[in-house]
Steps between C-alpha positions, in 0.01 A plus 500: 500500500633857363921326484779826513867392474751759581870581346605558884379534782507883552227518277322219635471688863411851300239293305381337826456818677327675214254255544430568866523865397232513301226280713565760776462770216198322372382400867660697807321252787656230306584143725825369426649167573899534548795203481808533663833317389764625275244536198321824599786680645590702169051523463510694818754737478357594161168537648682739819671696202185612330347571842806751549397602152165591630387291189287270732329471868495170713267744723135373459664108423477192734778216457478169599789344510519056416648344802751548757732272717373284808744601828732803383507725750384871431746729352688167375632644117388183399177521563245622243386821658862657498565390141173705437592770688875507357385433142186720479247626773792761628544598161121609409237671583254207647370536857647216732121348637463460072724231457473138644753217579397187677627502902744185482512558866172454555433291815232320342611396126146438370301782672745712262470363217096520546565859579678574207318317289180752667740774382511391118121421513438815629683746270338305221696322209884578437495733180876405422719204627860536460654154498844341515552105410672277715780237326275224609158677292388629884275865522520663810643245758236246320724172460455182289296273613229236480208798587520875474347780759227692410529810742757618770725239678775379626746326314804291529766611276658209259883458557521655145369837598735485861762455254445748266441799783792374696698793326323732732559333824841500603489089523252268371392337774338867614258534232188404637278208455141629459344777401142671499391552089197592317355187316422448160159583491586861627771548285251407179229715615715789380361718245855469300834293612827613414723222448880639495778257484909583426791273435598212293477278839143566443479415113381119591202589788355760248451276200322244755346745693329694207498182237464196702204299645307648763649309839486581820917385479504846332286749657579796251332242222159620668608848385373380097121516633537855638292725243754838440857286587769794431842337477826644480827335460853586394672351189678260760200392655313489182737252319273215528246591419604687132667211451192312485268771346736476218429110447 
């Protein structure tokens, strides 16, 4: 695990970005996993500023992104392909049949998650995964539980997670119940995961998450097995755990 703590968080998205930057540098047909959520908001729109810059091309790059809600209906600003489009793919350079979002419309739930799974196997292994972490230790929409997912499915979303994304519904009882996510075994195939977490709110998750037992009650604990773990965090998130490195 390769741990980078951050005085704010301006220079945790610029450090972030710089490190999709340079695999596309490095590797122009790169495969990118993408997160949604308040976390990579400030990651994106440095990544559409250096494409302005003309310091970097999404052109040859394919995006996959880790889940999407079950029942919005298209064009819903809630849903995960408008974030994308709002946050990032209108902002660069990367042809629209290049990036991929699960169809949470899809009339047949597990058809598309065996297509998209197809997808992933198809373009070969993710070179980068950008990550967020849930409150409750959950990657991608995968939840707490007794057993963990291996590839694409649906899940049902733990009252925790409703809660905590009821800020961008205009009532709680909107936000939706399931949703279609990558599972863990796709997510861990990645080449390198980029763990970025902000806010003291997140202080406790992180120190179990990335110091705890490996438990399926914490699915970001699987992350300490991943070979090249990349983590970033700000000092607020961090607090934990330099609290214990110091003894």
């Amino acid at each position: 695990m390769k741990l980078n703590i951050f005085a704010n968080q301006e220079q945790l998205h610029e450090a972030a970005a710089q490190t999709i930057i340079e695999l596309l540098r490095q590797k122009p047909d790169a495969v990118l996993g993408l997160a949604t959520g308040g976390t990579p908001v400030g990651i994106y729109e440095a990544l559409a500023a250096a494409v302005r810059r003309g310091e970097v091309s999404f052109a040859r790059a394919t995006t996959f992104n880790l889940d999407e809600y079950v029942g919005l209906p298209p064009g819903h600003p809630e849903t995960y392909r408008f974030y994308m489009e709002q946050h990032l793919f209108r902002h660069i350079d990367i042809p629209p049949e290049q990036t991929h979002i699960p169809d949470g419309n899809a009339p047949e739930l597990e058809r598309e998650c065996e297509r998209y799974e197809r997808l992933l196997e198809t373009a070969g292994r993710i070179d980068l995964m950008l990550l967020g972490l849930g409150h409750n230790g959950h990657i991608g929409f995968n939840e707490p539980g007794r057993v963990l997912h291996s590839r694409t499915h649906v899940a049902v979303l733990h009252p925790q997670t409703r809660k905590a994304n009821a800020r961008f519904f205009r009532t709680p009882e909107e936000v939706p119940t399931r949703a279609i996510t990558m599972g863990l075994g796709s997510i861990l195939k990645a080449r390198t995961i980029l763990l970025v977490v902000k806010g003291a709110d997140k202080a406790d998750i992180v120190h179990r998450a990335l110091t705890g037992p490996l438990t399926t009650e914490c699915p970001a604990s699987l992350l300490q097995l991943h070979p090249h773990l990349v983590v970033m965090l700000d000092e607020e998130a961090a607090t934990k755990i330099k609290r214990a490195a110091s003894g």
